[in-house]
LUMTI-172445 format. One record per residue (C-alpha): x negated, y, z; residue in three letters; residue number from 0; chain. Coordinates in steps of 0.001 Angstrom, whole numbers. Layout:
+---------+---------+---------+-----+-----+---+
:    east :   north :      up :   r :   k : c :
+---------+---------+---------+-----+-----+---+
:       X :       Y :       Z : ALA : NUM : A :
...
+---------+---------+---------+-----+-----+---+
***
This chain:
+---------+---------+---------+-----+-----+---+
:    east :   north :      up :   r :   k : c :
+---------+---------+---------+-----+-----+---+
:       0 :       0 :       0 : UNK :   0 : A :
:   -1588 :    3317 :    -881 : UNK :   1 : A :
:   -2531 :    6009 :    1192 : UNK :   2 : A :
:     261 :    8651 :    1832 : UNK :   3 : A :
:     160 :   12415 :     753 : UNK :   4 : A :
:     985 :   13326 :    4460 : UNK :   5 : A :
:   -1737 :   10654 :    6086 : UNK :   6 : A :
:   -4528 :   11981 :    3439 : UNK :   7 : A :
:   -3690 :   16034 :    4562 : UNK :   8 : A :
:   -3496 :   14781 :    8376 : UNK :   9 : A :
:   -7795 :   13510 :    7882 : UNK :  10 : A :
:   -8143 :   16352 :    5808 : UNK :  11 : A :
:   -7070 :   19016 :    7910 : UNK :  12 : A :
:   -9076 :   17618 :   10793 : UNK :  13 : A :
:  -12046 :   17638 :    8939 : UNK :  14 : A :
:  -13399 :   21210 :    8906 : UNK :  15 : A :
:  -14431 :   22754 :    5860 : UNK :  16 : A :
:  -14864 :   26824 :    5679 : UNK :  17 : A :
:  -16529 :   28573 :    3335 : UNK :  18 : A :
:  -19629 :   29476 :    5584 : UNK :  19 : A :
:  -19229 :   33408 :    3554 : UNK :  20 : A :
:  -16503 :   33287 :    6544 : UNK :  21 : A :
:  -18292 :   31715 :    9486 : UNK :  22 : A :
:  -22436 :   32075 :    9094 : UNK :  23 : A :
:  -24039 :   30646 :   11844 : UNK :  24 : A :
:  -21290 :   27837 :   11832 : UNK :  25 : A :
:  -22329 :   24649 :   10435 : UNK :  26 : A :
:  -20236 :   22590 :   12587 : UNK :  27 : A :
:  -17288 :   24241 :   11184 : UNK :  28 : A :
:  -18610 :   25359 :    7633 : UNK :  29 : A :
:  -19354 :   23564 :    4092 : UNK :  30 : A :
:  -17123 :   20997 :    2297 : UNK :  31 : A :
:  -19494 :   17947 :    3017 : UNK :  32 : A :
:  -17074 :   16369 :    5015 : UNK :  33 : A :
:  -14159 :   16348 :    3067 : UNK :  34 : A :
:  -16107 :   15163 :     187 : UNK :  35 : A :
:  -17453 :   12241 :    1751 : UNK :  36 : A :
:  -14161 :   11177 :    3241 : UNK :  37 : A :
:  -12433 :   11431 :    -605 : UNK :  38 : A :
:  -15459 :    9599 :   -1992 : UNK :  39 : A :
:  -14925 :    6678 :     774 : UNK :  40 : A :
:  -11668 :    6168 :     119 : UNK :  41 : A :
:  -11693 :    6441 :   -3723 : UNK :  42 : A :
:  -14521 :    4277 :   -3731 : UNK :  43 : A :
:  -12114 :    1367 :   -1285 : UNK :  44 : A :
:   -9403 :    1959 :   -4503 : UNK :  45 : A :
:  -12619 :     940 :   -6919 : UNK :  46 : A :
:  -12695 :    4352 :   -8251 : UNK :  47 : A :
:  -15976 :    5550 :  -10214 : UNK :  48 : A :
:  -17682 :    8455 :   -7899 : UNK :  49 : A :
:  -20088 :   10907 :   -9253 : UNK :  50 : A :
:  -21291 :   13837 :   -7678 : UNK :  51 : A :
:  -22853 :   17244 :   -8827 : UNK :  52 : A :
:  -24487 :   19848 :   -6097 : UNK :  53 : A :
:  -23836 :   23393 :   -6561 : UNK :  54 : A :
:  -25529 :   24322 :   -3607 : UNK :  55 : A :
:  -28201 :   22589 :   -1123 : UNK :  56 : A :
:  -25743 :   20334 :    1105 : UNK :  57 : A :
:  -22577 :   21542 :   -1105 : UNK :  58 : A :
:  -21539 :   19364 :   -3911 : UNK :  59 : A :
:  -18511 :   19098 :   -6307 : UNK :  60 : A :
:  -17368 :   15617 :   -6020 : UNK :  61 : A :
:  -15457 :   13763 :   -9658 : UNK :  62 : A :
:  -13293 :   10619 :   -8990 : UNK :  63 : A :
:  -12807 :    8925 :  -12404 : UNK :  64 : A :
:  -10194 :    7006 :  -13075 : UNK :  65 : A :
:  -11489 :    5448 :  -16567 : UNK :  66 : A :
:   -8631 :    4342 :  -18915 : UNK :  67 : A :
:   -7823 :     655 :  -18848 : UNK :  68 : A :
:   -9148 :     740 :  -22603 : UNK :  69 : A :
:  -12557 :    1428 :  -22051 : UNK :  70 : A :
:  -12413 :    4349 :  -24977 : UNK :  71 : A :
:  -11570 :    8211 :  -23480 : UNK :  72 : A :
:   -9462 :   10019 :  -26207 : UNK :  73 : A :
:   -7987 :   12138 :  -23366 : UNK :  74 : A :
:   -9355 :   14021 :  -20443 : UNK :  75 : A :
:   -7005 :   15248 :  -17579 : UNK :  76 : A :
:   -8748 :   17115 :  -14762 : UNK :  77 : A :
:   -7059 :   17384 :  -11144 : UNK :  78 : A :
:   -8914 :   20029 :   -9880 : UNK :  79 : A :
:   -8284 :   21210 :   -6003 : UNK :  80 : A :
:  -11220 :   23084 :   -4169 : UNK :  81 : A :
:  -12133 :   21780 :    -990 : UNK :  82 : A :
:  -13058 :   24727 :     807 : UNK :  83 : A :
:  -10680 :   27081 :    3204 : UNK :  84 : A :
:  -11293 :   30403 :    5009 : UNK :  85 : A :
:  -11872 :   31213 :    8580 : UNK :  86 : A :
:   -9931 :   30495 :   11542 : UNK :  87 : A :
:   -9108 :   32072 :   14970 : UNK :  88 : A :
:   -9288 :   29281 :   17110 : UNK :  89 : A :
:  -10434 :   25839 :   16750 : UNK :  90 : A :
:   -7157 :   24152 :   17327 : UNK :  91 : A :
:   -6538 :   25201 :   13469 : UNK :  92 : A :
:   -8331 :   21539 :   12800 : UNK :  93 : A :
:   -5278 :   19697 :   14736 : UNK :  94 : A :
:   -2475 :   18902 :   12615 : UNK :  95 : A :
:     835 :   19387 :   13590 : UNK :  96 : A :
:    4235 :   18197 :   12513 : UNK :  97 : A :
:    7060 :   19800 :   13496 : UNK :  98 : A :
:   10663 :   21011 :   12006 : UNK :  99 : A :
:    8830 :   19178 :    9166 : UNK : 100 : A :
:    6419 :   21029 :    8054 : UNK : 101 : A :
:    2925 :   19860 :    8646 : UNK : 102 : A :
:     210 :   22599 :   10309 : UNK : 103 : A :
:   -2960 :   23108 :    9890 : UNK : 104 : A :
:   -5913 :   25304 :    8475 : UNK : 105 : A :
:   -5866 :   24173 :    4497 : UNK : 106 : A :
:   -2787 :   22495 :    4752 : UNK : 107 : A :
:   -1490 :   24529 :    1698 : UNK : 108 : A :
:   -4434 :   26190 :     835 : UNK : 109 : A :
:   -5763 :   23697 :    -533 : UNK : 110 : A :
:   -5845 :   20052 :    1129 : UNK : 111 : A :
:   -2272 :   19681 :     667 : UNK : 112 : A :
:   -2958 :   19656 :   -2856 : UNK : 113 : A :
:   -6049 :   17820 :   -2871 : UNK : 114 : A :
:   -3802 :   15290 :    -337 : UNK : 115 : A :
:    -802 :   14532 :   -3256 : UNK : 116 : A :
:   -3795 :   14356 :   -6383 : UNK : 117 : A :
:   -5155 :   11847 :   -4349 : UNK : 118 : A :
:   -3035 :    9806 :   -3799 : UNK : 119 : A :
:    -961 :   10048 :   -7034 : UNK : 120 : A :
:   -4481 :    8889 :   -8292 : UNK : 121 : A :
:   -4413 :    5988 :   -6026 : UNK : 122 : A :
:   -1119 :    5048 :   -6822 : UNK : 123 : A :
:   -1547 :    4774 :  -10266 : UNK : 124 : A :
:   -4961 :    3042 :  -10078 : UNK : 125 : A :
:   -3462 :     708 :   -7563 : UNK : 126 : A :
:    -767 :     143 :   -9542 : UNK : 127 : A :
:   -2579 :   -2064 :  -12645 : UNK : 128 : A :
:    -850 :     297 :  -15248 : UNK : 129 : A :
:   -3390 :    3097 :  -15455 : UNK : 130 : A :
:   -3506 :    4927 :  -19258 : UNK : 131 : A :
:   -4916 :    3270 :  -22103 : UNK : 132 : A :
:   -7031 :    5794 :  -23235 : UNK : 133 : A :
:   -6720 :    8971 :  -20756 : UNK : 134 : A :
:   -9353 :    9543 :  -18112 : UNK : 135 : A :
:   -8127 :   10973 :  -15150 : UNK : 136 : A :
:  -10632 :   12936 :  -13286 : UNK : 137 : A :
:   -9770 :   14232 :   -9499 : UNK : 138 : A :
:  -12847 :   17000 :   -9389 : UNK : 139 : A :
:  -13150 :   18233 :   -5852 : UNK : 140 : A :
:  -14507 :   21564 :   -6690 : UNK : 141 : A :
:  -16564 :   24149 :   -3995 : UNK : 142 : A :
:  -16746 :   27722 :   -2643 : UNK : 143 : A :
:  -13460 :   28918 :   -4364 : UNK : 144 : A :
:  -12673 :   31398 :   -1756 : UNK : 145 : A :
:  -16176 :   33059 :   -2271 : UNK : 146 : A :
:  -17039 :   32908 :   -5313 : UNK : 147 : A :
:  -15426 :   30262 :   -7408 : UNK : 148 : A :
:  -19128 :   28411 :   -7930 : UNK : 149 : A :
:  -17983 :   24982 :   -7894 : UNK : 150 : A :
:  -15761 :   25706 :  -11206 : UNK : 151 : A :
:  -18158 :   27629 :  -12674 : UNK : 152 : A :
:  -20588 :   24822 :  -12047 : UNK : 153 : A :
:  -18625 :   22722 :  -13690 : UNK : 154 : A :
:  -17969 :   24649 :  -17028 : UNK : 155 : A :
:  -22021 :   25241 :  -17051 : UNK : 156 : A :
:  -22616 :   21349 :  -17379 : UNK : 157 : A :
:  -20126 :   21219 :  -19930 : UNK : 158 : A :
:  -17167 :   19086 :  -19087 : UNK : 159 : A :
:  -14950 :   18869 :  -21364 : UNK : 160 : A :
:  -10754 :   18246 :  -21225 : UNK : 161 : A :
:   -7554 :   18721 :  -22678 : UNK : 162 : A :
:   -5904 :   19716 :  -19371 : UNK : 163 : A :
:   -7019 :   21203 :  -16113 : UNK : 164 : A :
:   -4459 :   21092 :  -12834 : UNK : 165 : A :
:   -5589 :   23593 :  -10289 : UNK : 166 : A :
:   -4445 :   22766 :   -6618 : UNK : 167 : A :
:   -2945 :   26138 :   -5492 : UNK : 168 : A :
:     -38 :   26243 :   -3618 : UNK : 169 : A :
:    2541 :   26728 :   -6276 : UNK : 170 : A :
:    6024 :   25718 :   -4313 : UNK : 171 : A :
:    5404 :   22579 :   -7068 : UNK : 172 : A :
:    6225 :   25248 :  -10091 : UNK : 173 : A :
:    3897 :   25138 :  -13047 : UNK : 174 : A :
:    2024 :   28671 :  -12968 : UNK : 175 : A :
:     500 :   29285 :  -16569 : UNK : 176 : A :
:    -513 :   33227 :  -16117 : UNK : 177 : A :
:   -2276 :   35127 :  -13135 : UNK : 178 : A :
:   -4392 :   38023 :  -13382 : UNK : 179 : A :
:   -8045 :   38734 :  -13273 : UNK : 180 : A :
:   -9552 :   40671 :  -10766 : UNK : 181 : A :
:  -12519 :   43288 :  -10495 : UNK : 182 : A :
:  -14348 :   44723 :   -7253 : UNK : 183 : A :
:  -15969 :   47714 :   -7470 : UNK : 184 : A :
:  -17970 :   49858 :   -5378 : UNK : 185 : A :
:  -17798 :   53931 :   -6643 : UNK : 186 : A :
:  -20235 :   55670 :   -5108 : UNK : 187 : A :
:  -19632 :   59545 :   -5267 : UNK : 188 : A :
:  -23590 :   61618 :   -4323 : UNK : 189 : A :
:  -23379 :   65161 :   -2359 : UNK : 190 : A :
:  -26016 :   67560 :    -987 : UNK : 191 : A :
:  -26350 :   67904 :    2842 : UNK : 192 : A :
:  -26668 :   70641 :    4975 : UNK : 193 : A :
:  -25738 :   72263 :    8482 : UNK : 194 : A :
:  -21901 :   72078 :    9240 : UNK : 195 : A :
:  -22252 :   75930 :   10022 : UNK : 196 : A :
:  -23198 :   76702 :    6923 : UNK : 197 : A :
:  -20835 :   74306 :    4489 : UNK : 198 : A :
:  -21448 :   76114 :    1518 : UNK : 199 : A :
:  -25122 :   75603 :    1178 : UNK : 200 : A :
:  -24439 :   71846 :     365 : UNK : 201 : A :
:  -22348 :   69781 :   -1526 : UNK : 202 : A :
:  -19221 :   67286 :     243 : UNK : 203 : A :
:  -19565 :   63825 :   -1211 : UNK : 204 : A :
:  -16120 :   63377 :     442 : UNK : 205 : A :
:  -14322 :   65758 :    -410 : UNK : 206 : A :
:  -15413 :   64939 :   -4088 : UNK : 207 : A :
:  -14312 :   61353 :   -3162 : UNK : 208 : A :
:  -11064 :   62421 :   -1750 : UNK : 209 : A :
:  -10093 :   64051 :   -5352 : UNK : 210 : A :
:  -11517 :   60490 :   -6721 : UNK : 211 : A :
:   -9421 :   58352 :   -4538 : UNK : 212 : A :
:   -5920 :   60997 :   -4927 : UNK : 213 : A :
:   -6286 :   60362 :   -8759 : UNK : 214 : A :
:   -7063 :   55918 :   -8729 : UNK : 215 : A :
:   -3785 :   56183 :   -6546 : UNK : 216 : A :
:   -1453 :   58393 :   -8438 : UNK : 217 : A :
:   -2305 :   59019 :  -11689 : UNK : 218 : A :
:   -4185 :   56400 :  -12810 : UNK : 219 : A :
:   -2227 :   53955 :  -10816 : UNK : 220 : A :
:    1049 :   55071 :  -12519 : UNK : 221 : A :
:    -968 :   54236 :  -15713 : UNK : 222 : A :
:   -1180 :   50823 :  -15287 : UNK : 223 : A :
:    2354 :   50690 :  -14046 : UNK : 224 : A :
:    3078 :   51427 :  -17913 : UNK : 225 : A :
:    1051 :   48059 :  -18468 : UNK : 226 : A :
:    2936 :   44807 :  -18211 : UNK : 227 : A :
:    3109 :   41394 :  -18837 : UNK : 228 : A :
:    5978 :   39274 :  -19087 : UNK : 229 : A :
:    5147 :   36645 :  -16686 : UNK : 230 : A :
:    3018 :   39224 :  -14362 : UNK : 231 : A :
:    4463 :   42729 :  -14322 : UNK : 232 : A :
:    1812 :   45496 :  -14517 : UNK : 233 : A :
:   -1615 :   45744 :  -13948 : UNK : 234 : A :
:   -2814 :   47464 :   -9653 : UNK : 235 : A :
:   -5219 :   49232 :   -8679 : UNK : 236 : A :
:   -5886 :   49617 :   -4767 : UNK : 237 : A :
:   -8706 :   51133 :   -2580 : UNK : 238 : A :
:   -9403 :   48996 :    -364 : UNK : 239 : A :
:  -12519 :   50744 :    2167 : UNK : 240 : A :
:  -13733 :   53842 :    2485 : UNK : 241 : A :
:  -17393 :   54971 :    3689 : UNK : 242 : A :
:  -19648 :   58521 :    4455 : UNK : 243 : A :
:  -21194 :   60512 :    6218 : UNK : 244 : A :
:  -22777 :   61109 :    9576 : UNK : 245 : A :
:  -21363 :   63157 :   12182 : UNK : 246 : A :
:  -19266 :   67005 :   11891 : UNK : 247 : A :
:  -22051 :   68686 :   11773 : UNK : 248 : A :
:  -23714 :   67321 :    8980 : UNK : 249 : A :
:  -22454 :   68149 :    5395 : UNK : 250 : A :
:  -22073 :   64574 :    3829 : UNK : 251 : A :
:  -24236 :   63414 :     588 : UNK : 252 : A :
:  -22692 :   60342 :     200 : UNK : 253 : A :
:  -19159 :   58320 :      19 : UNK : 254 : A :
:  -18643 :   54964 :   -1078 : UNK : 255 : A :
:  -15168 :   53378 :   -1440 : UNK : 256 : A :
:  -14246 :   49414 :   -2474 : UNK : 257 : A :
:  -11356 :   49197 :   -4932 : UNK : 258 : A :
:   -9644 :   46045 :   -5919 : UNK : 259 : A :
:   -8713 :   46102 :   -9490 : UNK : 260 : A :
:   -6035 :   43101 :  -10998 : UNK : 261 : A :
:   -6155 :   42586 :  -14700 : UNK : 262 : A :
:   -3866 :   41441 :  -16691 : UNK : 263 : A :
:   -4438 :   38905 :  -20002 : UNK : 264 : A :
:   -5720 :   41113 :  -22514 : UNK : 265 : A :
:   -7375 :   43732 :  -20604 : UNK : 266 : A :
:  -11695 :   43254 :  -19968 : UNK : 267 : A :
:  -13894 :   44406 :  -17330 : UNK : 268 : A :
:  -16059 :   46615 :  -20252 : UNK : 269 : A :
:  -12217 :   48301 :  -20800 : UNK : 270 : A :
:  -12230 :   49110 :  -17246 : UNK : 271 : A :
:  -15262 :   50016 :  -16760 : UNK : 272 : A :
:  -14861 :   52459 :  -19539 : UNK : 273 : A :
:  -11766 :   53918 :  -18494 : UNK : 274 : A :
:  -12987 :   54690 :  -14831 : UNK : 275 : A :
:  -16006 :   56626 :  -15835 : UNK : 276 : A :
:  -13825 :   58481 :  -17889 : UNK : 277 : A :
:  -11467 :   58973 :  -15175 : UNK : 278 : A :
:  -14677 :   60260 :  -12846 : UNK : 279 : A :
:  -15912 :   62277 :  -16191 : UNK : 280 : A :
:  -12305 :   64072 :  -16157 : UNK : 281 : A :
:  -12620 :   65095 :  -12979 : UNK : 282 : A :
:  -16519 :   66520 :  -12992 : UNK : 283 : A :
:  -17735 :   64469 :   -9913 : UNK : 284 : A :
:  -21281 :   63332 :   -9623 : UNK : 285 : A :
:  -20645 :   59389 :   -8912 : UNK : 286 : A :
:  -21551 :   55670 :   -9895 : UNK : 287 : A :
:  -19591 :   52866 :  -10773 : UNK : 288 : A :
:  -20641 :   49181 :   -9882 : UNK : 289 : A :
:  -19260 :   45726 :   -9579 : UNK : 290 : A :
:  -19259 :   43746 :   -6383 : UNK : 291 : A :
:  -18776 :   39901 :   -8159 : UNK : 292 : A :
:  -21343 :   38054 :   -9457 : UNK : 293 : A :
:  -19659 :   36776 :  -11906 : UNK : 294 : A :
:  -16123 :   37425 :  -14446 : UNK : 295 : A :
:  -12752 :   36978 :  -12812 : UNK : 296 : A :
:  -10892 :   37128 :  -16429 : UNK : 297 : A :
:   -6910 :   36843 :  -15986 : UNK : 298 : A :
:   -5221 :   33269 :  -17295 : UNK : 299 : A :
:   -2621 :   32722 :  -19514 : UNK : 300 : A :
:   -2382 :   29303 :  -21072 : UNK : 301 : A :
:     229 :   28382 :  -23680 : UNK : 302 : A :
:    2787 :   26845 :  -21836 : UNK : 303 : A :
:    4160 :   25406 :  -25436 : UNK : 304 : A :
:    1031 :   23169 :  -25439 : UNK : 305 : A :
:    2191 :   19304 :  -25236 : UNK : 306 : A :
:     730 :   18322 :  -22205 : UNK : 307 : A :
:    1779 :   21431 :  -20746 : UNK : 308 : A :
:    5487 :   21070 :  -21978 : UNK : 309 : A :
:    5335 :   17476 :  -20404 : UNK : 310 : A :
:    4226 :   18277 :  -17038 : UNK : 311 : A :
:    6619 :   21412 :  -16724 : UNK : 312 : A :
:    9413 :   18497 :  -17423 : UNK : 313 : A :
:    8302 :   16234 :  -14902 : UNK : 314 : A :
:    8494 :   19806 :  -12412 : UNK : 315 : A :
:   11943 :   20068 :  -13534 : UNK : 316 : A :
:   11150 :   23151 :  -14864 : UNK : 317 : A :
:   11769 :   24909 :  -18033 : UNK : 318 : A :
:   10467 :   28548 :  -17812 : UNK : 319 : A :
:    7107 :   29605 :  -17221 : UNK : 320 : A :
:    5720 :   31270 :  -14129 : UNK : 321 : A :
:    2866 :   33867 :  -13461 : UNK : 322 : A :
:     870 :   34335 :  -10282 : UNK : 323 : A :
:    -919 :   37471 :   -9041 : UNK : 324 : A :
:   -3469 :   35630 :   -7235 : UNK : 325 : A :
:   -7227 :   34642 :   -9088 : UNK : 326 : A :
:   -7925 :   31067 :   -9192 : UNK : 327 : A :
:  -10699 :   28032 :  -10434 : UNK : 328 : A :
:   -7807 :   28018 :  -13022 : UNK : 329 : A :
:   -9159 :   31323 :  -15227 : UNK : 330 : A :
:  -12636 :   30178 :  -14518 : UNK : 331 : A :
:  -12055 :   26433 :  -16349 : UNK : 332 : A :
:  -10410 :   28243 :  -19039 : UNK : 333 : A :
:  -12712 :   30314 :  -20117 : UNK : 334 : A :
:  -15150 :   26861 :  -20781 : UNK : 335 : A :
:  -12407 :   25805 :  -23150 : UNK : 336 : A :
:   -9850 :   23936 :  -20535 : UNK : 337 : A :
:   -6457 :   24793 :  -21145 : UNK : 338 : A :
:   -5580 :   25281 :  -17221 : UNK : 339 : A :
:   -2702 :   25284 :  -15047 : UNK : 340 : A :
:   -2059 :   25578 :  -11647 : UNK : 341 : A :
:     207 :   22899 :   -9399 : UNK : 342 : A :
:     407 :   22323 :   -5848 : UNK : 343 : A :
:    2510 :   22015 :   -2633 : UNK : 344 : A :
:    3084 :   24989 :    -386 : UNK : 345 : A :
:    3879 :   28496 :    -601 : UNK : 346 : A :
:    1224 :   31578 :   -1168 : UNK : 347 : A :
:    2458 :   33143 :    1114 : UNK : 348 : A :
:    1071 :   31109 :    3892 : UNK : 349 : A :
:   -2514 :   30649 :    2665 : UNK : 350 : A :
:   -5074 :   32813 :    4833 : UNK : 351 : A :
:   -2366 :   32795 :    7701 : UNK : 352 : A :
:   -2706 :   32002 :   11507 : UNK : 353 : A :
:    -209 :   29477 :   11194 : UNK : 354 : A :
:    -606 :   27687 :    8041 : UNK : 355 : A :
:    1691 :   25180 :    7190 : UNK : 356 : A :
:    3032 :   22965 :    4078 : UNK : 357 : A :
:    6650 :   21424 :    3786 : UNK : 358 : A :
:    6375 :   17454 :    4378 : UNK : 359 : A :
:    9305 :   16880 :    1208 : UNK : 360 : A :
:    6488 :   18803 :    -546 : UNK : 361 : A :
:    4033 :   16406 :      -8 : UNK : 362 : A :
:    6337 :   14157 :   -1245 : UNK : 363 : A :
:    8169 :   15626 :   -4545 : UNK : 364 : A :
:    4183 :   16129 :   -5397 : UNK : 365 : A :
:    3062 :   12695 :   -5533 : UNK : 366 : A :
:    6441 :   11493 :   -7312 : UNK : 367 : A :
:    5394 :   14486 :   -9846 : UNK : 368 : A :
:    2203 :   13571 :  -10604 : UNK : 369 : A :
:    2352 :    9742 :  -10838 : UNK : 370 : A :
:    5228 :   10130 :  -13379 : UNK : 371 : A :
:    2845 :   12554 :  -15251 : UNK : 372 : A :
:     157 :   10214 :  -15112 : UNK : 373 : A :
:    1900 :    6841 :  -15792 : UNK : 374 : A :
:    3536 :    8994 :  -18676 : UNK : 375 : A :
:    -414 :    9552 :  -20458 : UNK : 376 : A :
:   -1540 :    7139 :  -23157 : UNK : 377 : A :
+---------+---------+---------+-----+-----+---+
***
């Protein structure tokens, strides 16, 4: 008898996994080692084929194959979850808890509650003796998506290759085939200083900053507001931190804010770029524009008319498509030539939270989802 959805998520949420970007210092609390090595010991029990691929020392993205039952791979199908969660506030976020049925638990929708219902849909079918002819299925346990996505982008560097990807985010079980990029950005506006008693002999980074921050949030906000997208309304712009100065007396020669920047399909980070400086141009301010990420955050939108799309959006029970505003691994896999989706059990609106929690039905209606989708593959 396989595994169940809810007894995979109960080990998995009792096996602590942060992104140590949350909790440095923490290595009894931090890196995804130990979630990978309890999926590779129970795949491997089920006869599964492991393989693993470090991203960083001690961090490694772990792919359970489950090879077709015809020895020849005309189809590749990637279940991709990310192991990693954020912080927590207290320990006891490791104990899983059912009640009112819901199970809690840091990750528990965010995402080991998807990682729980891949797995053992996987195992099910495996298990089962009628695995696909000629699909591999491939559960890839991906790392660091909360910080910087590394374990997809590891992935499309070494080339992998398929004709679907399904992205463990916590989806309510809906088939999301849109969400938007993102861009951080650090502007950086450069003053004169002087004596507070005599103001005028300098130059106020902040109040040049202030007229910066008045125009992101009016003007060119109500810009973007004129951008839309069908499955993800309009484009945002927010600033998100604010920096400068010294004390009164001191005129200030430098502000810094942060600003968060969501992108819709379409729309590049050069475009953006472009348009801020000309934004900070318009308004005669001495500043600099940079970006915070190490690496693209490009919005998603997948044709949700593609076959294998079409079929897994009928197993949902669904027949419209759905955007997200949320970045994901999804974008990332895309943009190496995966067609990517994103499926899983929970609601956003609980990821990051105090009391995280997924629905135990969802657990479920997940596994019954994705063993009819993968029974259903050649």
């Amino acid at each position: 008898m396989p595994i169940t959805a809810q007894q995979l998520l109960r080990e998995l949420i009792a096996l602590p996994s942060v992104n140590p970007a949350f909790l440095p210092g923490r290595a009894e609390l931090t890196g995804e080692q130990r979630v990978a090595d309890f999926l590779a010991f129970t795949a491997d029990r089920a006869g599964l084929e492991l393989k693993w691929q470090e991203v960083f020392p001690g961090r490694s993205n772990l792919l359970i194959h489950l090879t077709p039952a015809g020895g020849k791979v005309r189809r590749r199908v990637l279940l991709a979850p990310h192991m990693d969660t954020v912080g927590v506030d207290a320990e006891a976020r490791f104990k899983p808890v059912v009640k009112a049925g819901r199970l809690h638990g840091r990750g528990a929708c965010d995402t080991k509650g998807s990682i729980a219902i891949y797995l053992s849909a996987l195992l099910a079918v495996a298990e089962s003796g009628a695995r696909p002819q000629e699909t591999e299925i491939v559960l890839t346990a991906l790392v660091d998506e909360e910080n910087n996505q590394s374990g997809s982008r590891d992935l499309v560097k070494r080339g992998l290759k398929a004709d679907l990807a399904i992205v463990g985010e916590p989806t309510r079980l809906k088939v999301v085939t849109a969400h938007k990029g993102d861009l951080w950005l650090r502007l950086t506006t450069h003053g004169k200083s002087a004596h507070g008693s005599k103001p005028h002999l300098g130059k106020n980074a902040i109040h040049a900053m202030a007229r910066v921050v008045e125009e992101l949030e009016t003007s060119y906000a109500a810009t973007l507001k004129r951008r839309t997208h069908p499955l993800l309304g309009h484009a945002t712009v927010n600033v998100g931190f604010i920096a400068g100065g010294k004390q009164p007396n001191i005129v200030p020669d430098r502000c810094e804010i942060l600003i968060d920047r969501r992108t819709l399909p379409g729309e590049t980070d050069l475009g953006v770029f472009a348009e801020l400086r000309a934004l900070i141009r318009r308004l005669g301010v001495d500043a600099e524009l940079t970006d915070t990420k190490n690496a693209p955050c490009p919005a998603l939108e997948t044709d949700p008319n593609l076959p294998l799309v079409r079929q897994l959006s009928r197993c949902a029970g669904q027949r419209r498509a759905l955007g997200v505003d949320y970045f994901s691994d999804a974008a990332v896999l895309a943009s190496g030539g995966i067609p990517s989706v994103l499926l899983g059990p929970g609601d956003i609106a609980q990821a990051h939270t105090a009391d995280e929690w997924v629905e135990l039905a969802h657990l479920e209606r997940g596994t019954r989802l994705l063993v009819k989708f993968l029974r259903e593959q050649p």
